[in-house]
N, C-alpha and C positions, 0 to 999 in steps of 0.2 A: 385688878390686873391679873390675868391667868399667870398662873408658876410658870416656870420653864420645863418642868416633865411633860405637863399636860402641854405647852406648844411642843414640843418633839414630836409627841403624840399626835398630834392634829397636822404637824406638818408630814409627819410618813405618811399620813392617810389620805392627806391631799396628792402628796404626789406618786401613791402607789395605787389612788383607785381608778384614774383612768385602765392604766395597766390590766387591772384586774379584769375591767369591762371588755377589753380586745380581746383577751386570750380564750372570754365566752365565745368571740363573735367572728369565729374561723370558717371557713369554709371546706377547709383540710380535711376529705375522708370521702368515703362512698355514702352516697344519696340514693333511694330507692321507690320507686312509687308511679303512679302511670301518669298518663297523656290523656285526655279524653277528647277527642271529635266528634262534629257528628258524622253517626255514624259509625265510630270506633271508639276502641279504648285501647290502650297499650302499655305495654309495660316498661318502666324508661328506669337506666343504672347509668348514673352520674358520678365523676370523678372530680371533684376538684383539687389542687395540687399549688402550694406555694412557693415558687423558684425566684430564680435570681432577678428574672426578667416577667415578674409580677404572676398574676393568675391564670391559670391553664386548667384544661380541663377536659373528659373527653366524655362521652354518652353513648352505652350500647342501649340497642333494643331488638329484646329477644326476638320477639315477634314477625322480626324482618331480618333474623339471624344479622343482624348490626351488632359488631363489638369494636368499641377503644376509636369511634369517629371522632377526631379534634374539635373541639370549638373553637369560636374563635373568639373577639372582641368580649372575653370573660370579665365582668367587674363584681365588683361588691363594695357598697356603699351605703353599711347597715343604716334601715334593713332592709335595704332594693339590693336585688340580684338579678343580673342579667348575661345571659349569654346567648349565642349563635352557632347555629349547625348549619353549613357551606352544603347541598345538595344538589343534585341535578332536577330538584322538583323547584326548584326556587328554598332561597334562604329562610331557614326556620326560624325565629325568631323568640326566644322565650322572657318573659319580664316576670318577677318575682318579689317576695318578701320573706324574707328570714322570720318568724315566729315561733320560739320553744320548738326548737330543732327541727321546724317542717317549713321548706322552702314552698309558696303555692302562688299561681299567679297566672297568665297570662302565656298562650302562646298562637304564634300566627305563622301561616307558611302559607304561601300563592293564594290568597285573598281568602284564606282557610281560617278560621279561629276557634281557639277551644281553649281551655284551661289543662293545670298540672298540678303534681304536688307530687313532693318526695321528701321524704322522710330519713334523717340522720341512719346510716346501718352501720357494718361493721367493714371493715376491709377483707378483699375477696382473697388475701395470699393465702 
């Protein structure tokens, strides 16, 4: 029969390592890294942001002097990440996965498809 330190022990650890796991798997801060089509490459700045009424988030890209457009329908659901950019070209569509701080995956806009990847940065204040 274990002591009772060592279950102390085993029970803080039970119930603080989920804990520990969430607080890697944030989404909170600036994202950096391109778009690639064919045809194109671009450079894409990703905000994600945790409020009251769940995840938001906006995307410039320089290239098209684009700064701070909304996404919309933002989740995270480690380690799929998904969001949407509203356009007048048709909705952009991005699907993703969190790996060692580099979001990379999948993006489609008006029968357009290419992939992405952005990389953990620092915040731009």
């Amino acid at each position: 029969m274990l002591n009772w330190k060592l279950r102390i022990v085993l029970v803080a650890i039970g119930t603080l390592w989920p804990c520990l796991g969430l607080a890697q798997e944030k989404l909170d801060g600036r994202w950096k890294g391109t778009l690639d089509a064919p045809g194109a490459s671009l450079t894409i700045e990703v905000a994600f942001k945790t409020t009251s009424d769940g995840l938001t988030g906006t995307i410039d890209i320089p290239e098209q002097n684009a700064k701070d457009l909304q996404l919309k329908n933002v989740r995270f659901e480690p380690p799929k990440v998904h969001f949407e950019l509203p356009s007048g070209l048709g909705q952009a569509v991005f699907d993703g996965e969190l790996k060692d701080n580099v979001i990379s995956g999948s993006f489609q806009q008006s029968g357009v498809h290419g992939t992405f990847k952005i990389k953990r940065g620092e915040d731009r204040r």
